[in-house]
N, C-alpha and C positions, 0 to 999 in steps of 0.2 A: 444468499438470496439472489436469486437471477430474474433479471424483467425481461418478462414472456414474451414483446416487443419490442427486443432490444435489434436495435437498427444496426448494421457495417455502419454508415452514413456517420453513425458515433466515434469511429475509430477516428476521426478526423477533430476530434477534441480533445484528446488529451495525453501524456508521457511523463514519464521516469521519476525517479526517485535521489533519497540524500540520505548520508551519517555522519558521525564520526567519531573519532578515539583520539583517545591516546593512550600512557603505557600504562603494565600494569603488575601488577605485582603477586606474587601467591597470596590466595583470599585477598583479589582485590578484582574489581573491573572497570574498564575506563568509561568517559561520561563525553560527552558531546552531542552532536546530532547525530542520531541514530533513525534511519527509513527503511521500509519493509514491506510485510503487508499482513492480512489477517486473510485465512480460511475456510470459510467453514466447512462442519464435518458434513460428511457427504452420507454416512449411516445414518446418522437422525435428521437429515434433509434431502434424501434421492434426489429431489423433486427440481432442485436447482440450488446447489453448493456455488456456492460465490464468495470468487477472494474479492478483496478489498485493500484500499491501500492503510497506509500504518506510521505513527513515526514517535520517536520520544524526545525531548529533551531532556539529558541526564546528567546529574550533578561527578566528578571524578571522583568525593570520596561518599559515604554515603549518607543519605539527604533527600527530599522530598523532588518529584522529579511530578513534568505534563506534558500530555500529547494530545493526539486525535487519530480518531480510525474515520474514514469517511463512506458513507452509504449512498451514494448518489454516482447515480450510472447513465443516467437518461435525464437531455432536458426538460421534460414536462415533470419531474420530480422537484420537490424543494429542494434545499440544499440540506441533506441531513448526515450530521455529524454525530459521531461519540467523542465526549469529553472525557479523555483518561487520567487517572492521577495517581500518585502510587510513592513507593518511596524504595528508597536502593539501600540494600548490607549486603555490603561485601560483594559476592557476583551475583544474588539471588533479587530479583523484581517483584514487587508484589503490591496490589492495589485494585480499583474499580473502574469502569468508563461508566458513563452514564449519557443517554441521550434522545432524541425522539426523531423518531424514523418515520417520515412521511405522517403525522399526527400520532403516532403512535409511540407510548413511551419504552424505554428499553434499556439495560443495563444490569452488570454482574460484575464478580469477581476476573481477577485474570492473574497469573503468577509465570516466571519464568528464570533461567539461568545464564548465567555468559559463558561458553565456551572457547576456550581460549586458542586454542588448537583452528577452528574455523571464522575465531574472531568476527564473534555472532552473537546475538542475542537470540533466544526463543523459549517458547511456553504455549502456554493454552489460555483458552478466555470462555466462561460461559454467559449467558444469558438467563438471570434468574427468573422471567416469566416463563420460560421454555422455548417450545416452538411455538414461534406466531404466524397467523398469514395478514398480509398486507394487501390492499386494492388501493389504487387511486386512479378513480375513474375513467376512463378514457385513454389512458396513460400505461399503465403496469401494473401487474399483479407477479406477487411474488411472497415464499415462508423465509423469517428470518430464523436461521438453525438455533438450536438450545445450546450450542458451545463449536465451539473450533480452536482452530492451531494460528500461533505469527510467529516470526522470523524478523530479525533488524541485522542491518549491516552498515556499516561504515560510509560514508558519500565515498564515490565512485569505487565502490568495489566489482569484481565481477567474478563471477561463479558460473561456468566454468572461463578459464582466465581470456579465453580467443572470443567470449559473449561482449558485443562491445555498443556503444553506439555513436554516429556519425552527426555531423548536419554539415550540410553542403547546400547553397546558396538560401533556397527556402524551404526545405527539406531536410527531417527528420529521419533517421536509418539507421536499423541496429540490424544485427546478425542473426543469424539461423540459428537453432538449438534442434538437436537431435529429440526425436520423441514427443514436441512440441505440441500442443493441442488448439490452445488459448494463449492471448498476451494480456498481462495485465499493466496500461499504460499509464502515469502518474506525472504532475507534475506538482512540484513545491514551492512555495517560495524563501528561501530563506530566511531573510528577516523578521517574516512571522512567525517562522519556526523555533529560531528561539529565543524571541521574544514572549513565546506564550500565546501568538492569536490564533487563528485561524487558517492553516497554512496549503492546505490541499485546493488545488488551483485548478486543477483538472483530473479526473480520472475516466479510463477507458475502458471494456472486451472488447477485446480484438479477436475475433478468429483468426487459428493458423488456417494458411490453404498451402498444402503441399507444391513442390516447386515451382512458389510465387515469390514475388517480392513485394506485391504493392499492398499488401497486409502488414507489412513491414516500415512502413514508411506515414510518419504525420506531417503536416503541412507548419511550420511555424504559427504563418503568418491563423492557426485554426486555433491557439493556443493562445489567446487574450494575455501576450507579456508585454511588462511594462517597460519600455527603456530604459536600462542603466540600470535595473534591480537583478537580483542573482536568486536565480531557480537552479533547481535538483532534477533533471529529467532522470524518469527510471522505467524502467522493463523486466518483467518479471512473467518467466516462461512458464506453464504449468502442462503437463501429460494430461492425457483423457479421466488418468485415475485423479483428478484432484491433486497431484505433488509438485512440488516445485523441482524442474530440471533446469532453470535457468534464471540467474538476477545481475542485473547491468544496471549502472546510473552514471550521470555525467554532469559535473557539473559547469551550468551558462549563464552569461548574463547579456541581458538582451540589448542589443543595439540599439 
């Protein structure tokens, strides 16, 4: 789902992501905090395919496991969430989110694998209403897709390995990615991550603008952190076709 009014002025509110692991064993996958993001598909939504961010908290052997996907791009939106729940065998994920988007209700199935080789999670997620379209007056309109793709990766991983990010004094800055379109900006906060609350603290699009930097760059002090608690900043590259070329996270705790 993309809002039809979605402002640059936004890029100034939010960044990066979180995971994590440990080891694992043939038919096994590890469990921690796991950050991502979700996709939708861009055939059954031309219209505006919009990722999202993403994240789980997963048990090491296998065991019921919760997350949240977050839909909220623009201030004059609620704050709307999906609630994910599911449960883990072995390396395979499988379960439901469920949640109401701008008043509107919404929720399906979603299933996925760990690959161990990219030390990854990913799968797909439908929406068993279908495609819907959303208005909220004054504000955005936008279709939420009948299914899409996610990806989870470990806190601070980066793909590819030189995709990084900085902060230097009051400023946020992560690196270029080749083929770059869009940024998808994220931030977490730990502790409610996994404890179970509600953890998605900001999220962004960013337009790329070729040989720029200040598309590149969020302002801390634009990111409501709280002193002394530890967030997940993440960055997540995608091409004009909708793919991810690029995933960074770092993890901060705020001064």
């Amino acid at each position: 789902m993309q809002p039809k009014y979605l402002l640059v002025a936004v890029a100034a509110a939010a960044l990066t992501a979180c995971g994590g692991g440990g080891g694992e064993a043939e038919g096994t996958a590890p469990g921690g905090l796991y950050i991502g993001y979700y996709q939708e598909d861009a055939t059954n939504n031309p219209e505006d395919p919009m990722p999202g961010s993403y994240y789980l908290q997963l048990p090491e052997g296998n065991a019921s496991f919760a997350g949240e996907m977050s839909f909220t791009y623009v201030g004059c939106q609620t704050t709307n969430v999906g609630t994910v729940s599911g449960n883990k065998n072995g390396v395979a994920l499988d379960g439901n989110w469920t949640g109401t988007v701008d008043g509107t209700a919404l929720g399906g199935p979603y299933s996925g694998r760990y690959d161990a080789a990219g030390r990854r999670y990913s799968g797909t997620y439908r929406n068993s209403g279908g495609k819907i379209p959303v208005t909220v007056p004054g504000c955005i309109e936008y279709d939420v897709a009948a299914l899409g793709t996610w990806e989870m990766f470990p806190v601070e991983s980066r793909a590819p390995s030189d995709f990084f990010i900085t902060i230097s004094g009051g400023n946020v800055n992560w690196a270029d990615v080749t083929g770059v379109s869009r940024w998808l900006a994220s931030v977490y906060d730990v502790a409610r991550a996994t404890s179970g609350s509600s953890a998605v603290t900001r999220q962004a699009i960013i337009p790329a603008v070729s040989g720029s930097t200040t598309d590149q760059t969020v302002l801390l002090s634009s990111l409501g952190l709280t002193s002394g608690r530890a967030y997940v900043l993440a960055i997540t590259a995608f091409n004009s076709r909708h793919q991810r070329v690029g995933y960074t996270s770092l993890r901060y705790t705020a001064p």
